[in-house]
Structure formats: C-alpha cells, structure tokens
C-alpha positions as CSV (number, residue, x, y, z in Angstrom):
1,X,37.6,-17.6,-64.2
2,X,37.9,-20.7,-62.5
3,X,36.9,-24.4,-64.1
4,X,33.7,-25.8,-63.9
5,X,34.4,-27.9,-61.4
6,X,35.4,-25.7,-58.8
7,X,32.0,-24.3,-58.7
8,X,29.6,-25.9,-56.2
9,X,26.9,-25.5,-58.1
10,X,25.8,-25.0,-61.9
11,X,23.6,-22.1,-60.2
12,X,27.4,-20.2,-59.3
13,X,28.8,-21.9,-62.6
14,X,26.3,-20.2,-65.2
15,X,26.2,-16.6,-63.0
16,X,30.6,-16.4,-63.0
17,X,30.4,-17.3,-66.8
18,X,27.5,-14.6,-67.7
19,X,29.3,-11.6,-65.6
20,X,32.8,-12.5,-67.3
21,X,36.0,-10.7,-66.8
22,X,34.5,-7.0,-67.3
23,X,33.4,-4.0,-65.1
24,X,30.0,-4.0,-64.5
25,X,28.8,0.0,-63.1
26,X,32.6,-0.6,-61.9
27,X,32.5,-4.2,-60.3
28,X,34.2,-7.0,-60.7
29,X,33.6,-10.5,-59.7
30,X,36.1,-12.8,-58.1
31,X,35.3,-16.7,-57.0
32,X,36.0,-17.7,-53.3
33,X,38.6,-15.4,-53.1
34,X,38.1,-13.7,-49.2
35,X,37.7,-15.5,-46.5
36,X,36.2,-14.7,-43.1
37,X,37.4,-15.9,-40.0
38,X,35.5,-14.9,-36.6
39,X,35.9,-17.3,-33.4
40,X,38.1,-20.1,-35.4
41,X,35.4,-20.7,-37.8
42,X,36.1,-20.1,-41.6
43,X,33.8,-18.9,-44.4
44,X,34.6,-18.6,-47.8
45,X,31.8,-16.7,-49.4
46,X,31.2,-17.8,-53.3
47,X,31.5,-14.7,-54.4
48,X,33.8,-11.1,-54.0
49,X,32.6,-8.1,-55.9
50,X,35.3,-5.9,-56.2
51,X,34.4,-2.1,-56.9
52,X,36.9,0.3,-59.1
53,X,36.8,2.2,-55.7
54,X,38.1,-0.3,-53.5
55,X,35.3,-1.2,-51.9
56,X,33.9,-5.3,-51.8
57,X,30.8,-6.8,-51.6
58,X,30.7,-10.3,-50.6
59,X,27.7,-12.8,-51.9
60,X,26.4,-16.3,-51.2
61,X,24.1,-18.7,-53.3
62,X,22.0,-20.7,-51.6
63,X,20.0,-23.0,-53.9
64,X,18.9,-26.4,-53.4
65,X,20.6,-28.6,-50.4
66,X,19.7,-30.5,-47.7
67,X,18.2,-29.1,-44.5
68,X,21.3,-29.7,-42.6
69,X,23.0,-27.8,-44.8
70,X,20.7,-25.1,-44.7
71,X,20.6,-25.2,-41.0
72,X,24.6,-25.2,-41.1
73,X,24.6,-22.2,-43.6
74,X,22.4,-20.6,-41.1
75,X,24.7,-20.8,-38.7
76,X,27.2,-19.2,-40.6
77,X,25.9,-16.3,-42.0
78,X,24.7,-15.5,-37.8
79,X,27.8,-15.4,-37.3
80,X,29.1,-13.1,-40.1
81,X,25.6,-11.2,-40.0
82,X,27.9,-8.2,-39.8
83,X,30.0,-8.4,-42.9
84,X,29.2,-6.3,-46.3
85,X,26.9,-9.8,-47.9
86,X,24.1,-10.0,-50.6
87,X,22.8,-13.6,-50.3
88,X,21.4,-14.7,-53.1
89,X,18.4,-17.6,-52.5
90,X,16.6,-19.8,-54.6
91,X,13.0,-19.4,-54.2
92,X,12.5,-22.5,-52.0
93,X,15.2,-21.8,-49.6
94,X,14.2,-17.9,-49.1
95,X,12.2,-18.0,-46.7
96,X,14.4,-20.0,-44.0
97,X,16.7,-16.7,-44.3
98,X,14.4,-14.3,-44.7
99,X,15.6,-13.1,-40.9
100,X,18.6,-12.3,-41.9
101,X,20.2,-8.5,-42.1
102,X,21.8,-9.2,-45.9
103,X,20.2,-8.0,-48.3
104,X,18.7,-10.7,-50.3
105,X,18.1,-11.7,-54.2
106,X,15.3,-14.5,-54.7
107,X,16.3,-16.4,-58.1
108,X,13.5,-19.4,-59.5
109,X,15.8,-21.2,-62.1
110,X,18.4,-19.0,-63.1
111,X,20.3,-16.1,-61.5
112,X,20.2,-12.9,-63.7
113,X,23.1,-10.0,-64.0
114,X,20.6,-7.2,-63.3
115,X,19.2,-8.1,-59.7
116,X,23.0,-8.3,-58.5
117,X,24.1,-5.2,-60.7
118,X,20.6,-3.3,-58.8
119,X,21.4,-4.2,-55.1
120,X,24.8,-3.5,-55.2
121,X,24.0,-0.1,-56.7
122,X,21.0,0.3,-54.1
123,X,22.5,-0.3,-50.9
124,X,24.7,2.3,-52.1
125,X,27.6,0.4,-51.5
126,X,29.8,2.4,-54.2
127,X,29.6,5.5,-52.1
128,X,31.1,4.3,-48.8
C-alpha cells in the first residue's frame, strides 16, 4: 500500500487503507497502477481492481475540487468513456457526471467497502 502522501486525497487515503491487502469476492485493489493513453493524452485512474480471474476494473474519485478541475476531469473521462470505470463521486460533484456511461458510486463523507464490492459484482464484471 502506498504512503499517505501519494494519495491525492484523504477520501482515496482512508478507502486503500480500509480494503487492505486481501481478496474481496476475489478483487484486489492496486493504487495508480494502469494508465491509459488515447490520442497522446495520459490518465492514471486512482484505482485498479484486479479480479482472481484476470479481469480489471478501473475507478476514479471525484470529491471536492475546483470547477476547472472538474471540467478537466470531464474531459477525461469523454475521452476514456469506453474503458471498464466505476467513478466514484462525492455527493456535490455527482451531478456534473451524471451523463457519463460509468457506472457511478455517490459517497457524502466517507467512501464505504460495500457500494464498490456491489457494483463490481453487479455489472457482472467477474463473468466476462
């Protein structure tokens, strides 16, 4: 797991410590570890989950920035609106990504295990 400062947020920070080293339903979780590259732009989602199967899920947290951030990020996930992504919002930033194809996890304070664990059972994900 990587230090606390090489988290962009305590929102990322709290979620990496809570899910650990261990399989969850046969994911792990990885930090920054897969980057996307489409028309010599680069992404570095926060988040890999990596199934027993082989298969990865990538996820984002959005929480509280500025709007040209959120207009940037925006940007970013258009143009990767085709790769395997859960975004995970905070409540007051949902709505500007509502849009978006990912499947989406709205979080108030705190990001809990069992919303992650459920979508990346639900979009069946494990299967493919």
């Amino acid at each position: 797991m990587p230090a606390p400062d090489e988290f962009d947020s305590d929102v990322e920070r709290k979620f990496s410590e809570k899910w650990g080293a261990e399989r969850r339903d046969g994911w792990t979780l990885e930090r920054e570890s897969e980057p996307l590259i489409r028309d010599q732009h680069l992404f570095f989602p926060d988040f890999v989950f990596r199934h027993e199967s082989g298969k990865t899920v990538l996820a984002e947290i959005i929480g509280y920035w500025t709007p040209e951030y959120l207009a940037e990020k925006r940007c970013t996930l258009e143009r990767f609106q085709d790769e395997r992504l859960i975004l995970i919002l905070r409540e007051s930033a949902a709505a500007q990504f509502a849009d978006l194809p990912f499947p989406t996890i709205v979080y108030k304070t705190a990001l809990k295990l069992e919303p992650v664990i459920d979508a990346l059972a639900a979009v069946g994900w494990q299967a493919q």
